[in-house]
Every structure is written in structure tokens, then in C-alpha cells.
N, C-alpha and C positions, 0 to 999 in steps of 0.2 A: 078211464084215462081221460084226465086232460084233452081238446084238442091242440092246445098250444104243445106238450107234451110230445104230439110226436112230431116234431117238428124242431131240426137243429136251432140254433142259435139263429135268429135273424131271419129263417128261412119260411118261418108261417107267412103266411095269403095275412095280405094287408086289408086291416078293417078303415073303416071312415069314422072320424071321432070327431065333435065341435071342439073346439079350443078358443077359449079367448084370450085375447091377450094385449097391453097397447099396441095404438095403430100405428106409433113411431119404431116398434119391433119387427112387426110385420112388413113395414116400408122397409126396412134396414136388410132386412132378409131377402124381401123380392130383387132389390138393389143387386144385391151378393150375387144372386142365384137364380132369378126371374123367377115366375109364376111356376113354371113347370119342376124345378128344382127345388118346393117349397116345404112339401112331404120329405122328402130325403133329409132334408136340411133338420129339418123340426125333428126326424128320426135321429138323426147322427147325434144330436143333443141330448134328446131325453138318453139316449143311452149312455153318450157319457157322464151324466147326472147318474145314471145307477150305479155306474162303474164310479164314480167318485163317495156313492151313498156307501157302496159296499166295502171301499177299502175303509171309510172312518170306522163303517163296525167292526170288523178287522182289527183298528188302530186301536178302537177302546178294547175290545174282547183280550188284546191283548196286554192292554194298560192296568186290565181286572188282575190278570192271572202274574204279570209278570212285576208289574207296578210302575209308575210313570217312569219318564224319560229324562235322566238327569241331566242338568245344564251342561253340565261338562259334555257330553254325548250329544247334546245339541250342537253346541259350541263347534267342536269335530266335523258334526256332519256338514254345516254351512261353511266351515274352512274346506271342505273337501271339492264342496261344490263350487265355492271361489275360486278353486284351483283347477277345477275341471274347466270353469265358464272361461277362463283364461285362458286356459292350453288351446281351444276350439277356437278362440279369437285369435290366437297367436297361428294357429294352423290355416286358418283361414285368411291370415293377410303374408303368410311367407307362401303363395302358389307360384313360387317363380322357380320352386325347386321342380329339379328335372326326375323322371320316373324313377332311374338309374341312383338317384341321392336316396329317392324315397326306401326302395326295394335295400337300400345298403344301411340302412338304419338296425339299430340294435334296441331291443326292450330294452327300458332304465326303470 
């Protein structure tokens, strides 16, 4: 086995690894985060880089089997999200409602 293997998600003993990378990146990140924060930071990245690596294979694996994604069903989904980005702005600037309105509301 693996030593990574036994070890949950996130939870293995952290190695030391060089990276390079520009120095206006690194300024940018110490900025953020100071020197001490800088490991973390750089973790939290590369992982959402896999988590973003792994849903494209995903998207294609399922582009293979299912066949692409028609405009129309494009179309939909960014109306959807127009409407959602909406609703959260419209929620977010009517906070003058009392808990009592909130709680008396009805799904639509």
C-alpha cells in the first residue's frame, strides 16, 4: 500500500517540495496571507486545480458516452443562472424584511 493510501483526504504528513514560480505570484500571496500562510495557500490551490482537473474529465467522459451539449441546453442553463444571480441580488438588497415576513413566505 500506498503511504498516501492510508491516509484520508488532506490528512497525510506534509512533504517539503521547491516550486517555482514568478516573484509577482509569490509577492501576491505573501500579501494575502503572510509568509506563514503561504503553504496553506499554495495547498488550497493545487487542490482546487484537481478538483477542477477532475470534473473536465468528468465533462468529457461524459461528452464521449452521452454526446455534446446542445445550444439550446446551454442557452437554459445560463438563463437559469441569470435568474438565480438575480434572485441573490434582489435578496440581498431587500434585508429590510422582518424575520416574521421571511418565516411567512410561501415556495413559488
Amino acid at each position: 500500500m500506498d503511504s498516501t493510501e492510508q491516509y484520508g483526504k488532506g490528512e497525510a504528513p506534509a512533504q517539503k517540495v521547491s516550486v517555482s514560480m514568478p516573484a509577482d505570484r509569490i509577492a501576491a500571496v505573501k500579501a494575502r496571507v503572510g509568509s506563514r500562510g503561504f503553504s496553506a495557500y499554495v495547498s488550497a490551490a493545487v487542490e482546487r486545480q484537481i478538483q477542477r482537473d477532475l470534473i473536465e474529465e468528468l465533462l468529457e467522459a461524459n461528452e464521449a458516452e452521452a454526446g455534446p451539449i446542445t445550444q439550446d441546453m446551454r442557452d437554459r442553463a445560463a438563463q437559469a443562472i441569470r435568474a438565480a444571480k438575480a434572485l441573490a441580488e434582489r435578496d440581498a438588497t431587500s434585508s429590510e424584511e422582518t424575520d416574521e415576513e421571511w418565516h411567512g413566505r410561501k415556495a413559488s
